[in-house]
Phi, psi and omega in degrees: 000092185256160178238166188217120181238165175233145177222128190041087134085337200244157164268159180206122164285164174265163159295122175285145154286330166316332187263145214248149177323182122343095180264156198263138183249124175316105211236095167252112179327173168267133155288142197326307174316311149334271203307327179287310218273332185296340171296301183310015165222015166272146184279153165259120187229127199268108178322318167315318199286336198298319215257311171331310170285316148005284187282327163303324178289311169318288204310286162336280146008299181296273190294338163274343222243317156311334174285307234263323190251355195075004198234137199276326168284345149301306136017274228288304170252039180256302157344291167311306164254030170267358196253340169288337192266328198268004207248353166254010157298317174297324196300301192324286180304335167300297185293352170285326192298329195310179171232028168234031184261341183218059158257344154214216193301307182291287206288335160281002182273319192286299139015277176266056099282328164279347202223355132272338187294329188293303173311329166296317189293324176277329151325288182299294172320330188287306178315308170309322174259009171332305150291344146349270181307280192252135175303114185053052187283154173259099157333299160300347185275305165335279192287358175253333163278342183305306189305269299211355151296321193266357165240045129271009146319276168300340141311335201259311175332296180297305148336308169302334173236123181286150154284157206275133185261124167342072191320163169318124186256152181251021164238150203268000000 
């Protein structure tokens, strides 16, 4: 709630009085049992599952779009770039998975910088050999499965949270 007072001519706001510090909020750790029950009722969503639906969607996908045109290379480089998106993710996910990616603070920090740097880098190789690779490759077909992989990301997320389920109650 600011007022406008004029002064020589220009508005200017004024300082409200109204407004009041910082209030300090009482901050009480969690007990262990807390901290237990708040894991169990966040959903788990398993990057494997992530990366599985990835590839099911390609595949589906994939498989319409070859049906719909008639061409085995549309298939072929839809299949391509959906596989520049999932196989360095899985590298990713793998190298996060390690068990010397979490032994303290530092190496997981370090960690998940060398193995996204690592994940780009093969992203981009794939793309580079992309012509290569595949035969009568389709540039658009590539990059609309590159695309349409990489928001199954956000698909799985949603799919992934369950509601949380209650234990049993013993009133009727």
């Amino acid at each position: 709630m600011t007022k406008t007072q004029a002064t020589s001519g220009s508005k200017q706001p004024a300082i409200s009085q109204d407004i009041e510090g910082p209030e300090e909020v009482d901050i009480q750790p969690w007990s262990a049992e807390q901290v237990q029950a708040w894991r169990q009722n966040q959903p788990q969503l398993s990057v494997w599952r992530v990366l599985v639906a990835q590839v099911l969607v390609a595949v589906l996908f994939a498989t319409a779009v070859a049906l719909w045109f008639a061409s085995g290379s549309l298939w072929l480089s839809w299949m391509y770039g959906a596989m520049t998106v999932v196989l360095p993710a899985a590298l990713f996910a793998r190298g996060l998975t390690s068990r010397t990616a979490s032994v303290n603070a530092m190496s997981a920090a370090l960690g998940l910088m060398v193995w996204q740097g690592v994940k780009w880098m093969v992203s981009v190789m794939f793309l580079v050999l992309a012509p290569r690779m595949v035969p009568e490759l389709s540039w658009p077909a590539m990059l609309a499965g590159l695309i349409v992989t990489m928001k199954v990301y956000w698909l799985a997320l949603v799919w992934g949270k369950s509601a949380p389920t209650a234990p049993p109650s013993t009133t009727l």
